[in-house]
NUDO-732214 format. One record per residue (C-alpha): x, z, y. Coordinates in pm, whole numbers, plus 50000, padded with zeros to 5 digits. Layout:
XZY;...
! end
This chain:
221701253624536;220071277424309;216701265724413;217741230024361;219191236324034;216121255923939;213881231524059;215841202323858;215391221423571;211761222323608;211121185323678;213421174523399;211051202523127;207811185623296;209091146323224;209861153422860;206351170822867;204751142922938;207341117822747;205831138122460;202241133322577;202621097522603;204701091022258;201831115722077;199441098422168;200961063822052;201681087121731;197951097321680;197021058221749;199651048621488;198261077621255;201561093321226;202321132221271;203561140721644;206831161221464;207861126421420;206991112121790;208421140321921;211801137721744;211931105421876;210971115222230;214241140122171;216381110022015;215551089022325;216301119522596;219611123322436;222471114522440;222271084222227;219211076222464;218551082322824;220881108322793;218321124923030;218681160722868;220861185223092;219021217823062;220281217822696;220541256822724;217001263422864;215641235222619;217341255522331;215811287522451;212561279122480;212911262322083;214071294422013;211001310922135;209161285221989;210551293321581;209971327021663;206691324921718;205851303721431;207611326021183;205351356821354;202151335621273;203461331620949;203851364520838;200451374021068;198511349620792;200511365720525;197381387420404;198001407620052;194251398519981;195181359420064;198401363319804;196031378219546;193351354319596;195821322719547;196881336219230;199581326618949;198401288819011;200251288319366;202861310819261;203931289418950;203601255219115;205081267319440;208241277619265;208481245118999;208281224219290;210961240319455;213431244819165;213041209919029;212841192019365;216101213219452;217411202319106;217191168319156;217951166219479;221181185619430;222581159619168;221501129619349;223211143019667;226321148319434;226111116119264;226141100119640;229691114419720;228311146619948;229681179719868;228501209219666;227951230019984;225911200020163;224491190419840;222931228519753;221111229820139;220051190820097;218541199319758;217311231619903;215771214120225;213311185319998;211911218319760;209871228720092;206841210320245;205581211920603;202931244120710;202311224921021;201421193220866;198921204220606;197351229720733;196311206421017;195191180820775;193371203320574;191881214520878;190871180121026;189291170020686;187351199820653;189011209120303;191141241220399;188521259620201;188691239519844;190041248419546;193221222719586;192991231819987;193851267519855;195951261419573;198011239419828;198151267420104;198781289119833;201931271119773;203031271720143;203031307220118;205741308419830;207491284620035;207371305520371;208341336220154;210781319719979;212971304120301;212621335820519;214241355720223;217021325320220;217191331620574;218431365420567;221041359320334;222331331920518;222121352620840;223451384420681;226491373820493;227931348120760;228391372321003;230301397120840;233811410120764;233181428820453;236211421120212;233611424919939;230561412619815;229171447219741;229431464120073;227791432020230;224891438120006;224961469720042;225081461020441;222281441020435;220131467320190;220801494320448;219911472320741;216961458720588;215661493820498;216151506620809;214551477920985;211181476120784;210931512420777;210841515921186;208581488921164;206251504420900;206031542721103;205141518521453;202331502721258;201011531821110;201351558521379;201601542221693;199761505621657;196601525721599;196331539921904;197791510822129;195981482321953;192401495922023;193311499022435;194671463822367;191891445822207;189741457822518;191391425222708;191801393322535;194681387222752;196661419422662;195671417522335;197971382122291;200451396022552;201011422822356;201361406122016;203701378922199;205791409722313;205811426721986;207161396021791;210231386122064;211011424722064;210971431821706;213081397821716;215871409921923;216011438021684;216791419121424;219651395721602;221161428721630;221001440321327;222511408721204;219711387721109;218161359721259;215441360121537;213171345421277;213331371821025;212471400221269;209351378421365;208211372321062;208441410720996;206471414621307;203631392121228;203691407620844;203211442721007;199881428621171;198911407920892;196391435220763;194741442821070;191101428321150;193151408621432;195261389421251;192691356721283;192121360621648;195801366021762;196811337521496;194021313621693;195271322522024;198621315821963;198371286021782;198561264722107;201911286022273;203291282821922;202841243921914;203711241122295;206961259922255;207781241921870;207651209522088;210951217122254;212641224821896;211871190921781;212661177222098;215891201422094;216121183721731;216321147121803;218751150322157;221481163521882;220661127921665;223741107621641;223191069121527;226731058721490;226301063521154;222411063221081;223441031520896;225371046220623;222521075720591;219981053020568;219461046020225;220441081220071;217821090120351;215561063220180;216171072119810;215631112019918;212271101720043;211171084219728;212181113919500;209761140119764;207051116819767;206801107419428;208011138419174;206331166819389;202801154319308;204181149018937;205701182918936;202451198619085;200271175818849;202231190018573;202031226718622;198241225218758;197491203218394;198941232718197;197621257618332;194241239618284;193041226718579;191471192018632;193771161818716;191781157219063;192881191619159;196281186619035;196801155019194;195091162719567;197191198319575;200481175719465;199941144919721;198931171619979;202741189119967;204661153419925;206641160020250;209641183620359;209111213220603;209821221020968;211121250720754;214331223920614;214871215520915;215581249221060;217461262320735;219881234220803;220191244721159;221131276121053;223551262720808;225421242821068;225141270121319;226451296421048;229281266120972;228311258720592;227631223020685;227991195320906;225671178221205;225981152120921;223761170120679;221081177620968;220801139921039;219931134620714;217441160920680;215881150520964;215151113520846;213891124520531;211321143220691;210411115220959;209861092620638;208301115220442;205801128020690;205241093820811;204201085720451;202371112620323;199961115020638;198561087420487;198231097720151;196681130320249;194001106620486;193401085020200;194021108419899;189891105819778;190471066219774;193661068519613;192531094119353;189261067019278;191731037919209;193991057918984;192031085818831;191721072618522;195251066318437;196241105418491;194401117418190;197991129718071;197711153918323;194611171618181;193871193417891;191421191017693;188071219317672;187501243217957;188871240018287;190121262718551;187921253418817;184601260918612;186171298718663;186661292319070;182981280119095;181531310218909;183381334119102;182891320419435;179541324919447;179901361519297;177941385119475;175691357519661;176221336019967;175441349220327;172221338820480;172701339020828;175561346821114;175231369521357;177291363321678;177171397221888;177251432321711;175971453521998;172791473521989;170581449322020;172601424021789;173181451121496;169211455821524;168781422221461;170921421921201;169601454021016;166271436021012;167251408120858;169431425620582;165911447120518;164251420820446;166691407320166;168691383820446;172381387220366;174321384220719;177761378720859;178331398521175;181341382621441;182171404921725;184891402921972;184681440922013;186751458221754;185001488621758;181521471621694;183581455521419;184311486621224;181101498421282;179511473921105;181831475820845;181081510520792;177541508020720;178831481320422;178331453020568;180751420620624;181751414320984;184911394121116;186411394321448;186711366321647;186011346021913;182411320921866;183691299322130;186651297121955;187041262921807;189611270721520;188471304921462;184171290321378;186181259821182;187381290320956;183411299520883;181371291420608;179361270320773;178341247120460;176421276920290;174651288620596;171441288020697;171161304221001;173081309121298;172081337321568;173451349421880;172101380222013;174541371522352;172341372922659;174501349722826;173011310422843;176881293922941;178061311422661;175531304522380;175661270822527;179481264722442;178791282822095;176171257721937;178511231222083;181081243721881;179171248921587;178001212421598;181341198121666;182281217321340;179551203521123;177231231321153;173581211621128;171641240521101;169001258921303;170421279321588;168521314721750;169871332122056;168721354322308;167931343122714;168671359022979;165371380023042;164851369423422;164741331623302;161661316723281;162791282423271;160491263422965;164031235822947;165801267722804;165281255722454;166431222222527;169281228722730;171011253422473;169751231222180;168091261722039;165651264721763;164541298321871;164471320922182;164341359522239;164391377322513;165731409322474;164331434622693;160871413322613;161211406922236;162581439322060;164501437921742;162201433321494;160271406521682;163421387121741;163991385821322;160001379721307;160821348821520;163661336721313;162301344420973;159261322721122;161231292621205;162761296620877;159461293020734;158521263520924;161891246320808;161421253620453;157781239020492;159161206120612;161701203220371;159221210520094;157041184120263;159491159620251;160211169819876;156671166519804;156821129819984;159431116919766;157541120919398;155121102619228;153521102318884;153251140218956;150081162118830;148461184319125;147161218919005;144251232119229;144621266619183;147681291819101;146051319218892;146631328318562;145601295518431;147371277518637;150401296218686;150661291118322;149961253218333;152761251718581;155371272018322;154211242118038;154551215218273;158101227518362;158921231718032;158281195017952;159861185518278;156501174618385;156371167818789;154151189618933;152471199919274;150471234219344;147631234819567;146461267319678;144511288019928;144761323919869;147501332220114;148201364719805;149411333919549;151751322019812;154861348719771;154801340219398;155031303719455;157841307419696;159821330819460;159141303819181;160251276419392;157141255019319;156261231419524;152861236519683;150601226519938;149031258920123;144641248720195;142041240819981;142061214419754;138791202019765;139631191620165;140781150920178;143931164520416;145141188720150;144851165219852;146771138220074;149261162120173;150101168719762;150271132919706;147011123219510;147241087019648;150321087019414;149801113619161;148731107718773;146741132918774;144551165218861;144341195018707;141431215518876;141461252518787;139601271919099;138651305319060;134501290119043;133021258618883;131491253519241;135061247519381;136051227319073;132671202019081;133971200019483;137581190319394;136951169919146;134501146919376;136761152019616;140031137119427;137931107119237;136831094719558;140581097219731;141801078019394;139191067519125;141811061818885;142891095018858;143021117018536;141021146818609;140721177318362;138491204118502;138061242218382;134091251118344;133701288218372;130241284618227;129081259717977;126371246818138;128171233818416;130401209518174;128171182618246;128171187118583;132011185318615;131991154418410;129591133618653;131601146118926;134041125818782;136191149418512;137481128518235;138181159318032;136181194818081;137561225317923;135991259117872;138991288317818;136251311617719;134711287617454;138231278217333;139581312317358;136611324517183;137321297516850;140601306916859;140491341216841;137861336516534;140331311316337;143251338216389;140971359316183;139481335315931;142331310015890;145651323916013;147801306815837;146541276416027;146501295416378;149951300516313;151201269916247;149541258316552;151081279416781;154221266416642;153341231516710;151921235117024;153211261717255;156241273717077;159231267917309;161741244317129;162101209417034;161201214116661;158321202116606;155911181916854;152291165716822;151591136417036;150001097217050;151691065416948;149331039317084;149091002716922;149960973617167;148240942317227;151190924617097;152370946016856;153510930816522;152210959416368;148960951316451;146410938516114;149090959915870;147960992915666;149911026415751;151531020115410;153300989815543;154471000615850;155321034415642;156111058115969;156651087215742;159841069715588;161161046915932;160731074816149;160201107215985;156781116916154;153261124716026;149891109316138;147571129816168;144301108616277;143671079716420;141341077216736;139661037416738;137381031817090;133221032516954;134141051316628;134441084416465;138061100616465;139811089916137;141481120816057;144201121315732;144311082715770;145511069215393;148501048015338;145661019815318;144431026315633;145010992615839;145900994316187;144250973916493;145320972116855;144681001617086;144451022116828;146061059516893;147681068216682;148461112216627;151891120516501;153761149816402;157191153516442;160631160216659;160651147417001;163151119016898;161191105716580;157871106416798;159611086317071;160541066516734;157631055216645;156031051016994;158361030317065;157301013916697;153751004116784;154620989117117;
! end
């Protein structure tokens, strides 16, 4: 019979298993959160249903299990640095929400005929929103990480803190027979004490030495933790609190450890597996005879959580000076209730404060609002786009918040590369690229290899790289690199599928297994770059990747270079033409480097100029820098040999070219210009006048220099030419009077077949094509350019 019995029990668990598989998956096609399908799969089991539940009591048990387990992952992501990190902003919204939420929902409860008791856990219930929900939302869109991603967690954190604490009073105080309110609190203070404190001297004398023998199996390791969390909350029942509390003590007693993410990931799936019986537990205790009469307090309920929490978190976020975006994405992200109201109002009817009445209620506010704000969340970018605008109210004025995030999240520089595997051959690796100015993350499974690295000051994390959840968690945006030093060609396999399915677009290094010679290795694990370890040592392996890198960086530089035009190319990256390249910058001038001594190269990379490595005066090279669609050339080689070359070299590839060539000597000027130079310059000649007007008219010299190569807008000398068309065109200077209309000086006038006209008189009368040289501030020069058009 026992066998029987045993065996019904079994087959009934598996068909509401699968009841829930088939109504989630509906769910997921309907875009609606499986907490709702799965209250309905409960509803329909029950006895209002099917009435297909008889292993109530083994269905209860394992939704027991089930809350415990979430409250220990709770208080496992419960870090002090996390807390810190999420700041007042969190703290300040979290609590608003709550109090005014409660607030309102309190009176409108009251002003609906339900009592004060009812009323307070109602009110209580809408001030929370759902852990589950967002954090897998966040998660799916990739936005866990962003400012109102961590404002919003940050917020879920108050909440969890907030209901565990409401928790323990509940639990505390209902079960006892103090006859005053003193000794209960005094009770509950000496229970509490005496409870944290044996859970403080296990984690700091004995979890020290048990944890590293645990973390040796990945099995034991979550065994243990499972077993640690159930204990610690049968403690607690005894004590007189709930299982919940001691479980979130347990996972808060772990939550500093470095495997708090790993044990979190692993049990992410039990916890969700187990939390399905709870709402299924949920919905077989759902009585319709009166859903009728709940419906529309159910319905008005719904309308106040979806609509004041964003206006609540809006609010606070706007004071405190962040951007309406942020304010509104963090306040549409919490619109919902909480898992966390529906257990409080468990406990409240299993503690006898209220009725199944209340929990029906509950529970259809949170099908609604979940229903709901799953698709807000989904669609909250849209939403924001169509409505933007009309939350100005919700922003202050001047400096915001988030210019403060952005500055001080990339404080102390972004890592360069991930390093899966911190063994010997993997921390080599990685101390080779951190030499050579590569900043690295280090992920080990091994614990010890962990706080090794860690030791030498370096960041590491433990984790799984197979782990789906756990490489979601990376930085993967801001990475460049990702290298496995794993010798094993299943596993880095299964890694770079991961990474891609996470976004990661990247390059991706690993090590082969040194007995494989297959040449499909590369293909088959997707890999950018192979090592072999007992083949390639160390600092071959990081010569490899920093070789690939520079292969990538060439392309993408290519592909910059691809993408301009009107540019100027400057053969040669000297002196001369290192300082060319600082003018042209400064005037925003597009510009391309070509350039053959490999010695110029570093400095061009650390500038981040765009260059072209070979010699210019090659058809290939000049192509490559885009002379087909360049304006000009620029050729300042270190001999006038090279320059006569490059200069043939570009007017053939594009005769209509502006070339202006350096002659080292003078008598090679002419040379240069029937190579095809439209301008030749001598630095020596013109270094040489200069240096004798500095002495004979200074004054002058310096006046120059602050025309011409001072670095500000001030003052500016350039051309105005005189269009065909222009109606300018047959007036004197005096007419057209550019001194007065635009507040610049001419200077001289250059005519084609005649003399310069320098100092041109107010009589001076202008013809087409004339150019004319102004003086003045950028904007009166555009002025009057824009004058003689």
């Amino acid at each position: 019979m026992s066998l029987l019995q045993s065996h019904s029990v079994f087959t009934e668990i598996v068909i509401h298993v699968f009841a829930a598989v088939i109504a989630g998956a509906i769910a997921i096609r309907l875009r609606q959160p499986l907490i709702v399908a799965f209250i309905i799969v409960g509803i329909i089991a029950g006895p209002v249903g099917l009435n297909a539940i008889h292993a109530s009591e083994e269905l209860h048990m394992l939704a027991d299990m089930g809350l415990a387990l979430l409250l220990f992952v709770v208080g496992l992501r419960l870090d002090p640095k996390m807390i810190r990190n999420t700041g007042p902003a969190s703290f300040i919204a979290g609590m608003g929400m709550m109090l005014v939420t409660g607030a309102i929902g309190y009176v409108l409860c009251m002003l609906m005929g339900l009592n004060q008791t009812a009323s307070l856990y109602i009110g209580a219930s809408l001030g929370f929103s759902s852990t589950v929900l967002i954090v897998k939302m966040l998660s799916d869109k990739g936005e866990a990480d962003s400012l109102y991603g961590r404002i919003a967690i940050g917020i879920l954190i108050v909440d969890d803190i907030v209901i565990v604490l409401a928790m323990i009073v509940l639990t505390a105080f209902s079960g006892s027979s103090q006859p005053s309110i003193a000794m209960q609190a005094a009770t509950i203070i000496l229970k509490g004490a005496a409870l944290l404190s044996g859970v403080w001297a296990i984690s700091k004398y004995l979890f020290p030495r048990l944890i590293n023998i645990m973390s040796r199996s990945t099995e034991l390791l979550v065994l243990s933790s499972i077993a640690w969390a159930l204990s610690l909350a049968g403690v607690s029942e005894l004590l007189g609190f709930s299982r919940e509390v001691g479980a979130f003590v347990a996972g808060l007693a772990l939550a500093s450890s470095s495997y708090r993410d790993v044990l979190s990931t692993k049990l992410a799936s039990l916890r969700d597996f187990l939390l399905l019986f709870f709402f299924l537990d949920l919905g077989s205790r759902f009585d319709l005879h009166d859903l009728g009469a709940q419906v529309i307090p159910a319905i008005v309920l719904s309308l106040v959580v979806l609509l004041e929490k964003p206006v609540v978190v809006m609010g606070i976020l706007g004071l405190l000076g962040y951007r309406r975006r942020t304010g509104f994405m963090a306040g549409l992200t919490v619109a919902q209730i909480s898992e966390f109201s529906l257990i409080l109002v468990t406990l409240g009817v299993s503690v006898g404060h209220v009725t199944e009445e209340t929990l029906r209620l509950v529970t259809l506010v949170l099908m609604i609002t979940m229903g709901v704000d799953t698709h807000l969340i989904a669609n909250s970018q849209a939403l924001y786009e169509r409505i933007g605008k009309k939350l100005h109210f919700f922003e202050r004025k001047g400096i915001h918040r988030e210019d403060s995030e952005a500055s001080t999240q990339t404080e102390g520089g972004e890592h360069a590369a991930i390093l899966i595997g911190l063994g010997r051959y993997g921390s080599r690796i990685g101390a080779e690229l951190i030499s050579r100015g590569k900043k690295t993350l280090g992920i080990d499974f091994d614990p010890e290899s962990v706080k090794m690295w860690r030791e030498r000051g370096r960041d590491a994390l433990f984790g799984d790289a197979e782990d789906p959840d756990f490489v979601h968690s990376l930085p993967l945006s801001t990475i460049k690199w990702v290298i496995s030093s794993i010798r094993d060609n299943r596993l880095n396999s299964g890694i770079i599928r991961t990474l891609r399915a996470s976004g990661y677009q990247g390059p991706f290094a690993c090590a082969v297994d040194e007995h494989s010679e297959n040449p499909d290795d590369r293909e088959w694990l997707m890999a950018d770059v192979l090592f072999r370890p007992f083949k390639d040592s160390a600092m071959q392996a990081a010569d490899l990747v920093l070789a690939a890198d520079e292969v990538i960086a060439r392309r993408s530089m290519d592909k910059q270079i691809e993408s301009i035009s009107g540019h100027y190319i400057i053969c040669g990256y000297g002196r001369m033409g290192q300082q060319i390249v600082k003018d042209l910058d400064r005037y925003q001038v597009l510009n391309v480097v070509v350039e053959s001594n490999p010695e110029q190269i570093p400095r061009l990379k650390a500038g981040n100029v765009p260059y072209v490595e070979g010699y210019a005066s090659e058809d290939d090279t000049l192509l490559k820098a885009g002379i087909l669609r360049a304006k000009g050339l620029i050729a300042v080689a270190s001999t006038d040999e090279q320059n006569v070359f490059i200069v043939l070299t570009a007017k053939v590839l594009n005769p209509k070219l502006y070339v202006v060539a350096r002659s080292v000597l003078k008598e090679n000027e002419d040379k240069l210009r029937h190579a095809g130079a439209d301008r030749v310059m001598s630095p020596y000649i013109l270094g040489g006048r200069k240096m004798a007007s500095a002495v004979i008219k200074p004054e002058v010299m310096d006046f120059l220099d602050l025309v011409v190569h001072e670095d500000s807008d001030r003052t500016e000398m350039a051309i105005a030419v005189v269009g065909e068309e222009s109606p300018w065109v047959g007036k004197t200077l005096g007419e057209v009077n550019p001194w007065q209309c635009c507040g610049v000086t001419p200077l001289a006038v250059r005519r084609q077949g005649e003399a310069l006209h320098t100092n041109p008189h107010s009589d001076f009368v202008i013809q087409a094509g004339d150019e004319v040289i102004v003086m003045g501030k950028p904007a009166e020069i555009k002025s009057v350019q824009d004058l003689f058009l």
